[in-house]
C-alpha positions as CSV (number, residue, x, y, z in Angstrom):
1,X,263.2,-107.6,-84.7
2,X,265.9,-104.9,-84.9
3,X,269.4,-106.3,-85.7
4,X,272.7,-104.6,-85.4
5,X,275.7,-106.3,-86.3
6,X,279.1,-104.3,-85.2
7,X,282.1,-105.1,-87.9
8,X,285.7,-105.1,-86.6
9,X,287.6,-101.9,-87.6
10,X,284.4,-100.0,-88.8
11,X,282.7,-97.3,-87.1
12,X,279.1,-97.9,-88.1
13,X,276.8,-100.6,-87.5
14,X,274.5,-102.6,-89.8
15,X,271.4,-102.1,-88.5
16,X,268.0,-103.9,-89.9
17,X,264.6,-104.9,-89.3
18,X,264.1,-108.8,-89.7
19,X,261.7,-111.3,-89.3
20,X,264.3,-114.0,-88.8
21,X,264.5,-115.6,-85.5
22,X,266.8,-115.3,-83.3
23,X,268.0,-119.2,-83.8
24,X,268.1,-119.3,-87.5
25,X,270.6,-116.0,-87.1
26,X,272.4,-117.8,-84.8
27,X,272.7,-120.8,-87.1
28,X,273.4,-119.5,-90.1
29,X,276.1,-117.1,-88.2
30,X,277.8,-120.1,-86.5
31,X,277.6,-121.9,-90.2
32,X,279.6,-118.7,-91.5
33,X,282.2,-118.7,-89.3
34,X,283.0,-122.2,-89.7
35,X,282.9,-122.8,-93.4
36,X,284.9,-119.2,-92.9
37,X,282.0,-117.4,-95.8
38,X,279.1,-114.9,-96.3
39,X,276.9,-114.2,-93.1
40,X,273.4,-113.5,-95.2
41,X,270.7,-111.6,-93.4
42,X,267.1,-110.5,-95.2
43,X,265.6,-107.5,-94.0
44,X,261.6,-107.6,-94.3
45,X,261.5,-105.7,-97.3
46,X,264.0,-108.5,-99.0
47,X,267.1,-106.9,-99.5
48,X,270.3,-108.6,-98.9
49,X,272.9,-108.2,-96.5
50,X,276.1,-109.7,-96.9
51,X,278.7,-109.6,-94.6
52,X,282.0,-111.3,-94.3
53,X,282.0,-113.2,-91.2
54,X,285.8,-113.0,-90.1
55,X,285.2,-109.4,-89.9
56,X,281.7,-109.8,-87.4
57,X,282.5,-108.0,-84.5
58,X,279.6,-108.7,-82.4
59,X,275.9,-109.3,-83.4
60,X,273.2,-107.9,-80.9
61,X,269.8,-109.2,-81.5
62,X,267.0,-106.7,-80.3
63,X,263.5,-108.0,-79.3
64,X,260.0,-107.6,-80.9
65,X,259.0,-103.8,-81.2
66,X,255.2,-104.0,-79.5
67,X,253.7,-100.7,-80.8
68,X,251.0,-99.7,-78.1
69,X,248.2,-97.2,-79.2
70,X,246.1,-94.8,-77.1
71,X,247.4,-93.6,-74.0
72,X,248.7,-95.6,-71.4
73,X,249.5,-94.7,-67.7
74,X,252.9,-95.9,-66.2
């Protein structure tokens, strides 16, 4: 799943492919801003993303990519 996560007062996102879910992001995001730490996410290669959660602007949380092959009609 693609994730992009805006932070307040930069112009960029952080955007990364996951294979979290969409509750454990909201979880461990809701855990950050109230102990008032580190929002971690793990791309699926296993690098780290750390990102101070009093700065997390918004978070949007894409769906699954579903790759089709061949040809299809619409």
């Amino acid at each position: 799943m693609e994730i992009k996560v805006g932070i307040a007062h930069v112009n960029r996102e952080v955007v990364l492919e996951s294979d979290t879910t969409p509750d454990e992001i909201s979880k461990a995001l809701a855990k950050a801003l109230a102990d008032g730490g580190v929002f971690t996410l793990v791309d699926d290669k296993g690098r780290k993303v750390l990102i101070p959660a009093a700065g997390i602007a918004y978070i949007d949380l894409g769906s699954e990519h579903v790759r089709t092959v061949g040809f299809n009609t619409v």
